[in-house]
N, C-alpha and C positions, 0 to 999 in steps of 0.2 A: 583565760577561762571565760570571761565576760563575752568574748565573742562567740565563741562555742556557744553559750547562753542562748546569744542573739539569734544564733542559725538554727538551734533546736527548739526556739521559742520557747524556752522553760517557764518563760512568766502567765504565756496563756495557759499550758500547762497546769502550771501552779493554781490560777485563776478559777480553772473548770474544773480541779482537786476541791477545790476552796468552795465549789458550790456542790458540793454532796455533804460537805460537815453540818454536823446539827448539835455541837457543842462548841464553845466558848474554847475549850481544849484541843479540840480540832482545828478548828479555825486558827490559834494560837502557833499550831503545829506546823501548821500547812504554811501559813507566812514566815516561816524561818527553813524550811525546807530547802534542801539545796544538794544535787548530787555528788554524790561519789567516785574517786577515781581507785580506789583504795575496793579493789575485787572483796576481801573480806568482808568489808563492812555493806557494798550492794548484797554480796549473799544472805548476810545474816536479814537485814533490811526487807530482804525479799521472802526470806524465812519469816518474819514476824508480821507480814501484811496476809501471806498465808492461813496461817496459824489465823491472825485474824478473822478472816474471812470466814473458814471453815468454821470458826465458834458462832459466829454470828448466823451463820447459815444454818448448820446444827440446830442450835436453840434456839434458834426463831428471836434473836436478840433485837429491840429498837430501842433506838435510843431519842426517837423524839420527844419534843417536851421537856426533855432531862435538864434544860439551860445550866447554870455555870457549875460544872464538877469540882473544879478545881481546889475550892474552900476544902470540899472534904475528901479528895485524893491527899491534899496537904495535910492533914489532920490524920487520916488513916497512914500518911507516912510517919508520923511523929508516933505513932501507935495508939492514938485517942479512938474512941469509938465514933 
């Protein structure tokens, strides 16, 4: 797989993914990033960057400025306000 890596340059990839995030969570995201051989899981993957997109484009969503979500993603998972 590492080679495969190497000849699709996934790291620069990864690199120029890594310079559009503007959260702390994104960034987080992006450096563990790693594809898939497993059809399934590219489909759904590719369903939920979609989806993405569309919401953000839709509503006019930015998320700059926002810095580190994650305290209260974590919180909001625990059911806190």
């Amino acid at each position: 797989m590492e080679k495969t890596l190497g000849v699709l340059e996934f790291e620069k990839i990864r690199e120029q993914l890594g310079g559009f995030t503007v959260t702390a969570a994104g960034t987080q995201k992006v450096a563990v990033l790693s594809p898939s051989a497993i059809m399934e899981n590219v489909v759904a993957m590719q369903q939920e960057t979609s989806e993405a997109v569309g919401i953000i484009l839709q509503k006019g969503l930015n998320f700059q400025g926002c810095g580190d979500l994650l305290p209260l993603l974590r919180r909001t998972a625990r059911g806190g306000v």
